[in-house]
N, C-alpha and C positions, 0 to 999 in steps of 0.2 A: 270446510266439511259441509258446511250448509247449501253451499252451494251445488255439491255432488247429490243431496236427494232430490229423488223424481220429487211431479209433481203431485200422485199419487201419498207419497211416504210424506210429504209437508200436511198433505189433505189428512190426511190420517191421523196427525199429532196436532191436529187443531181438534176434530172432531170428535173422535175416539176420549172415552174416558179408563181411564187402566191406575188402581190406587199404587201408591209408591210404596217403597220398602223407606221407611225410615231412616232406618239406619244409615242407606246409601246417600239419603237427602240431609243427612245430619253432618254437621260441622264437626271437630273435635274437641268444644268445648260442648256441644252440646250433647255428645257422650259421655265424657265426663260427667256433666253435670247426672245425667240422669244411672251413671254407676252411683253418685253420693246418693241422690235422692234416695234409688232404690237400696241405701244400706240403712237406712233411718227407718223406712218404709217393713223392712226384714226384723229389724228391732221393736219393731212396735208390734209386728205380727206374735213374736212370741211373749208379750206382756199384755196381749191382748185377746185371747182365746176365744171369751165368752162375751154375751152382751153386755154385760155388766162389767166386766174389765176393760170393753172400750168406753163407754163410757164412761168408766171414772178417768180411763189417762186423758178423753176427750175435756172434763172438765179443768182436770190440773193444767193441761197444755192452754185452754182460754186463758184462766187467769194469769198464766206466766207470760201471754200474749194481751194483758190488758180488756182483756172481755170483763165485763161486770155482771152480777147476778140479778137475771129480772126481776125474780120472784123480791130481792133485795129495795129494788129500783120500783116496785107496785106499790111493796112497803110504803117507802120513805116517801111515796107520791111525789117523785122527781120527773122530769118530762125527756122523753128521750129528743137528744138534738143530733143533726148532721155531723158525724163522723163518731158517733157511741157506738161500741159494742157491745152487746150482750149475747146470754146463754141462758139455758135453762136445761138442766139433766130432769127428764122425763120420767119419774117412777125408777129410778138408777138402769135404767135399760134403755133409753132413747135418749136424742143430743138435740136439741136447738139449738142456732147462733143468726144475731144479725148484726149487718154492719149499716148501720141508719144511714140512708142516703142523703143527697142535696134535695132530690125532690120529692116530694109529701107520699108515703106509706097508699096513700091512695090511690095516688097515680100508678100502680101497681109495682111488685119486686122481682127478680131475680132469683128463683130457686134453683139449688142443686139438691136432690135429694138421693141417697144411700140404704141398704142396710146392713145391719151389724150381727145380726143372728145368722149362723151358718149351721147347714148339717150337722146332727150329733147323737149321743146316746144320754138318754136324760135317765136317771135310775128312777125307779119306782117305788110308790110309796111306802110300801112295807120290800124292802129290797136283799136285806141280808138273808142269808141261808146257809146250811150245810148239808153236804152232798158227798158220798163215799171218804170221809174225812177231811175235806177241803168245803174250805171257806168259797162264798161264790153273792156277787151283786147282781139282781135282777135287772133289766132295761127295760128301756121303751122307747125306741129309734124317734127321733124329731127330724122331719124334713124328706125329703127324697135321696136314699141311697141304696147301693148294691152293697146287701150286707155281706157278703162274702168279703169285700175290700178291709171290712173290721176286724177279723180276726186276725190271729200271728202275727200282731203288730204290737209296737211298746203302745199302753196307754195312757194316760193320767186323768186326775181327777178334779175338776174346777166347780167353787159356787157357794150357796152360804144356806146354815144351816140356823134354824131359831129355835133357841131353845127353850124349855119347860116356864122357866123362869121371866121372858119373853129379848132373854140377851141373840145378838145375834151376831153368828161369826162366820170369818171367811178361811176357807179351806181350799188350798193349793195342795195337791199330792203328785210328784212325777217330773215337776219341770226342772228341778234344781237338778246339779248333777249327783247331788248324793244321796238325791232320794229315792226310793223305792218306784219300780211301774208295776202298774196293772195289764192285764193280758184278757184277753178271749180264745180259748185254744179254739184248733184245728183238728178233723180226723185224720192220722197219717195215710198216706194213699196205699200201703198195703191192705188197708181195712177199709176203703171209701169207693171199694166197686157200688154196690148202690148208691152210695148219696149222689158221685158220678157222671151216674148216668138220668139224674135229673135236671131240669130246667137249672139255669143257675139261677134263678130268682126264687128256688127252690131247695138247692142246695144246703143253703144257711137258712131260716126261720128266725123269725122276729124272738120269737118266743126262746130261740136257742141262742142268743146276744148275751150270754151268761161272763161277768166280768170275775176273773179269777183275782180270790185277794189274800188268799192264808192257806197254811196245811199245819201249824202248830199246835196241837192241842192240851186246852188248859189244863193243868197239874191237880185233878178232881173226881176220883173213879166213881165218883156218886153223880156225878153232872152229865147231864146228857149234852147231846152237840156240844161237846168239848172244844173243837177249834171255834165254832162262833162267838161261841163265849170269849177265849182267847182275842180273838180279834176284836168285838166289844170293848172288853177289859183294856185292849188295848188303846183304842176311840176315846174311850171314859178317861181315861191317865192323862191325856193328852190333848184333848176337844173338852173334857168334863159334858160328855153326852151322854145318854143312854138311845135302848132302840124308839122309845116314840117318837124321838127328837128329828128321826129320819121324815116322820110325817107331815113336818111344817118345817123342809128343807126344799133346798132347789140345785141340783146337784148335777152334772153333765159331766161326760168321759168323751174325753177330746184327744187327740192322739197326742203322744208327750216328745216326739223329734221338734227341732227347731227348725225355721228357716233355713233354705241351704240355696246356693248358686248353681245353676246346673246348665251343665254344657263342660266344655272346653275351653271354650271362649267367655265362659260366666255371664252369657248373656241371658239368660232365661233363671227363673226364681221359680223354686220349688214349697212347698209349702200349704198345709190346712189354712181353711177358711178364706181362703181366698176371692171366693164368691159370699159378699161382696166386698171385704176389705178392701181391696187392691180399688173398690174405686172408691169405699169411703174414706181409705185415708188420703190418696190426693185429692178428694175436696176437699176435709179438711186443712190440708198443708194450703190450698188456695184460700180458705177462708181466713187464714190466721196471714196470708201475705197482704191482705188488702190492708189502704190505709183512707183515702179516701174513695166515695165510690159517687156516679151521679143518680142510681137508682139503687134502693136497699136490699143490700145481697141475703137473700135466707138459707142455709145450710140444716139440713133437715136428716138424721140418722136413726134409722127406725127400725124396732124389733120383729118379730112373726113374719116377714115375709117367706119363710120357707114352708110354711105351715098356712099361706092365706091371708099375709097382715093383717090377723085378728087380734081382737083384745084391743085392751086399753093400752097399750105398748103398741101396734102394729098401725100403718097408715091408712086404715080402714074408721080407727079414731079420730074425733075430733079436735087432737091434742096441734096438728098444723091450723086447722082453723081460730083455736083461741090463741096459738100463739099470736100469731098473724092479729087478733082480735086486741091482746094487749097490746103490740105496738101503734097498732092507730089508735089504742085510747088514751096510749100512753105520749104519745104524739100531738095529738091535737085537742085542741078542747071543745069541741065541738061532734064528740062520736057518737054513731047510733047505725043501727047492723046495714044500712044501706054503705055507708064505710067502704065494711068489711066487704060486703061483696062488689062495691067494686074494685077493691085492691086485687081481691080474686081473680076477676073478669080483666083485667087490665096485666095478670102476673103471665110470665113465662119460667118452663123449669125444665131440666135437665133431670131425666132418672138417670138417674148414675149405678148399672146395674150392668153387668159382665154380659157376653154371648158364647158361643160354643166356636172356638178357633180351629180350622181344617184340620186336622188330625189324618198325615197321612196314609197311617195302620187302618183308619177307618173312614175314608174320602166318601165310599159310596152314600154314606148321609145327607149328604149334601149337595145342592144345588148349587156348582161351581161358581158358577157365575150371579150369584146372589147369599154368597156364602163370605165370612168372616177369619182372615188370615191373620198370624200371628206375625208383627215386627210392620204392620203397617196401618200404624196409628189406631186413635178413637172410632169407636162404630156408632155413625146415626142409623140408628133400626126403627123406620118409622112405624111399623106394626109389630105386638105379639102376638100372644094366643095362642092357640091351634087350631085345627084344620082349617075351618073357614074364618078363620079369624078369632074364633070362639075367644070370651076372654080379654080379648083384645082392647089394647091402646091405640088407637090409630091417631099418626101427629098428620096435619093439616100441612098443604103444600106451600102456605104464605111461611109458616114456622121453619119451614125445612131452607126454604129463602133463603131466611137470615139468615139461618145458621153459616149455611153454606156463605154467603158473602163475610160472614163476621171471622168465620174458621179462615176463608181463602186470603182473605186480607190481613190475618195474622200470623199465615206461615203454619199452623197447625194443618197436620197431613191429617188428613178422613177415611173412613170407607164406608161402606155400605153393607147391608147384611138383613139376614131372617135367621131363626135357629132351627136350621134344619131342612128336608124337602117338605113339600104340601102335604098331608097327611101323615108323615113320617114320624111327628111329634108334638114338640111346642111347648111355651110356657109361659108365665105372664109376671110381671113386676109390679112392683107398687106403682106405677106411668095411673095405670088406670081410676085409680084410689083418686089422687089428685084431679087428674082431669075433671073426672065426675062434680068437684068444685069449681069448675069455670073455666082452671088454665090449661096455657098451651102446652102441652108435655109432649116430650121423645125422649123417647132411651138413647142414651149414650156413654158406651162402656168401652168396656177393655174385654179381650179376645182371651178365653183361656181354655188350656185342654186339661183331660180328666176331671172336669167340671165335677164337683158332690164329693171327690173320691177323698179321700185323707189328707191324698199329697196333690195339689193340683197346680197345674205349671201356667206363668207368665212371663210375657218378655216385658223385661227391664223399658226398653224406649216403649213401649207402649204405656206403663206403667208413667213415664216421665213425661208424654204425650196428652195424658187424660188428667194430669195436672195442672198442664199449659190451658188445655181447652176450658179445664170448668175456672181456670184466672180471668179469661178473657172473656166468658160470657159470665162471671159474677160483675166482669166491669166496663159490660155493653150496658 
C-alpha cells in the first residue's frame, strides 16, 4: 500500500499536522480501560457536587492512598524524604498533595493544577419567603450561566449551615432517591408572548431564580405566612435551625440528576460540574498512581475560579506559595525565601482546565482550524484571554517543546486549540495566577460542550487521555 502513494500524498503525511481521533488510535484494552476509569470518574461526580464535597472525598482518598497530613508532619517537626506523601485540605474547599521527589524541592517541582468550584445558585442571605401561598428560596447565581437552562429542572440542595450555638452542619437535600427536589418554575408558553420576545439573556432574570420549596400551610389562623412557617417548623424538627441561622450558612442549589452515559455507544458522559472536575479528578487519580517520582509532583485544586480565583480559597491566594514554602522548609535545613523562589522559577505546571469542544449545532464560533474537537485527546492551549489576549496566560514556546516531545514519546494524542474566534469571546484560568509566580504554565484540558449549562458533555477517551497525560508529566 505504501508503495501505491504518490510522492506528493508521502510529502503530505510527513508534513502536514492533522490531530487523531483517539479512539481509532486506541487499542482494545485501552477502551476498556478508559470505560472503567470513566465509571469511577461518574461516581465521584455525584458525591462530589460542591467545593467542599470534593474536597473532603479528595482527603479521604489520600489517606486510603497513604498521603500524610502536613499540617500533622509541621507539627511533629518531621523532615519530608523522597518518596513522602502529603496533603493538605485548604480552608475545606481547596486540595494540596505532593509526592517528595529524589531531587531537592528547590530544584524545582511538577505542578498539575484544577479547579473544584463550578457554576451554581448560592441562596442568599436572608433567603426564605412566601409568595401567593407558596414557600419560595431567594438566589444569587455564582459563576457564568444562561439562567434560562435553571429552570424546569430537578434541583437539590448542597452545603453547611452554623448555627447560633456555633455547631455546624451539613445539608444534603435531593440526591438520595427518596428524597424530595427543589424546582425553579417556568412561564407556560401560552402566557410567555412577552417574556418571548426578549433577549434570552433577558428572558429569565437574576433576581427571578426563585427556588420553589413548600405549598403546605401551618395549622394556625392567627399566624401570618403560614407555609413559611410550615417549612421553618419543618427545618427546626429536623436541622434544629431557626431563620438567622440561614445567615452564617453556605448553601448552593445544584442540579440533583446524576451522571448519565450518553450516546449509543455510551461513549460520551453527561453530567453537571464538569468544568472542571473532569480534569480535577484525573489529576487526582494520577496523583494517587505515583509511587516514586525524580522531581516533586504538586497537585494543586482550587476554589473561586469561576468567580476570578479570588479569596483566600482561590489561586489568586498565597495558599500554593506557602504550601510550596513548607515543603522546602520542611525539606531542608537550611531555608530562607530565596528557596522558595527558586523552586518557583525552576517549577513547571499544567492548568488542568477544560476548553469549549466543536459543537456542530454551533460551529460558526469557531475558528476551525484552531478550534478544540471532542474524542481527540488533551488540549495544550497556549493562550487565554480575550480578544487581544486580554487576561491572558501565554506559555512560552521552549515549554510547549517539551511538552510536545514528553506527550509524543509517550503515545499521549494532543491537539491544539483557542476558545473560540478572535473577538468572539474568551476566557481565562487560573494559568495566569501561577505564572505571575515565576512558572511555566499552559493549559491543558479536556474538550467539553454545553460548557456552564447543568448538564455538560465529555467524551469518555478524552477524559481517560488527560489522565494519562498529567501521569506522565507528574513523572517527567
Amino acid at each position: 500500500m505504501e508503495d501505491n502513494k504518490t510522492e506528493g500524498q508521502k510529502l503530505q503525511e510527513k508534513l502536514f499536522f492533522k490531530a487523531a481521533n483517539v479512539w481509532e488510535k486506541s487499542t482494545e484494552e485501552d477502551k476498556k480501560n478508559a470505560f472503567e476509569f470513566c465509571e469511577g470518574y461518574k461516581r465521584f461526580l455525584d458525591t462530589s457536587k460542591t467545593e467542599r464535597e470534593f474536597a473532603h472525598e479528595a482527603g479521604k482518598l489520600a489517606r486510603q492512598h497513604g498521603f500524610l497530613s502536613l499540617d500533622d508532619i509541621i507539627k511533629n517537626k518531621k523532615k519530608l524524604v523522597p518518596g513522602m506523601k502529603v496533603y493538605s485540605i485548604h480552608r475545606k474547599k481547596s486540595v494540596l498533595m505532593a509526592i517528595i521527589g529524589q531531587q531537592p524541592i528547590e530544584a524545582g517541582v511538577n505542578i498539575v493544577g484544577a479547579h473544584i468550584d463550578a457554576p451554581r445558585l448560592d441562596l442568599k442571605q436572608n433567603p426564605v419567603y412566601e409568595d401567593t401561598e407558596m414557600a419560595l428560596l431567594k438566589t444569587h447565581y455564582y459563576g457564568g450561566i444562561k439562567k434560562y437552562q435553571w429552570v424546569a429542572i430537578p434541583l437539590s440542595i448542597h452545603g453547611v449551615i452554623v448555627k447560633g450555638n456555633g455547631e455546624l452542619i451539613n445539608i444534603v437535600v435531593g440526591e438520595d432517591e427518596i428524597d424530595p427536589v427543589l424546582t425553579i418554575t417556568d412561564l407556560l408558553p401560552h402566557l410567555a408572548q412577552e417574556q418571548m420576545a426578549k433577549k434570552m439573556s433577558e428572558g429569565i432574570t437574576g433576581e427571578g431564580l426563585n427556588v420553589l420549596i413548600g405549598s403546605i400551610p401551618f395549622n394556625d389562623e392567627k399566624v401570618k405566612e403560614k407555609v413559611k412557617l410550615n417549612i421553618l417548623n419543618l427545618l427546626n424538627q429536623k436541622y434544629g435551625i431557626v431563620e438567622e441561622d440561614f445567615q452564617t450558612a453556605e448553601l448552593e442549589i445544584v442540579p440533583a440528576f446524576k451522571a448519565k452515559d450518553v450516546g449509543f455507544d455510551r461513549s460520551m458522559i453527561g453530567a453537571y460540574g464538569q468544568d472542571d472536575r473532569v480534569c480535577a479528578y484525573p489529576s487526582l487519580m494520577a496523583a494517587f498512581s505515583l509511587e516514586e517520582v525524580e522531581r516533586t509532583s504538586v497537585l494543586i485544586l482550587t476554589d473561586k475560579e469561576e468567580i476570578g480565583s479570588v479569596g483566600n480559597t482561590g489561586a489568586e491566594s498565597n495558599m500554593l506559595e506557602d504550601f510550596l514554602a513548607n515543603l522546602c522548609a520542611n525539606s531542608s535545613d537550611n531555608y530562607n525565601d530565596i528557596v522558595l523562589r527558586n523552586c518557583l522559577n525552576k517549577s513547571r505546571m499544567l492548568s488542568a482546565d477544560v476548553n469549549a469542544g466543536v459543537d456542530p449545532n454551533f460551529d460558526s464560533v469557531n475558528d476551525k482550524k484552531n478550534a478544540t474537537y471532542m474524542g481527540k485527546g488533551v488540549i495544550l492551549q497556549k493562550y487565554t484571554g480575550s480578544r487581544g489576549k486580554s487576561g491572558a496566560s501565554d506559555a512560552n514556546a521552549e515549554f510547549i517543546g517539551e511538552l510536545r516531545l514528553l506527550f509524543n514519546s509517550k503515545g499521549i494524542i494532543w491537539q491544539t486549540g483557542e476558545l473560540g474566534k478572535v473577538d468572539m469571546g474568551g476566557g481565562g484560568t487560573i494559568a495566569l495566577y501561577v505564572a505571575n509566580l515565576g512558572v511555566d504554565v499552559i493549559d491543558c484540558g479536556v474538550p467539553v460542550l454545553s460548557m456552564h449549562a447543568p448538564f455538560e458533555i465529555t467524551n469518555k477517551i478524552d477524559v481517560y487521555t488527560s489522565f494519562r497525560a498529567y501521569k506522565v508529566f507528574f513523572e517527567s
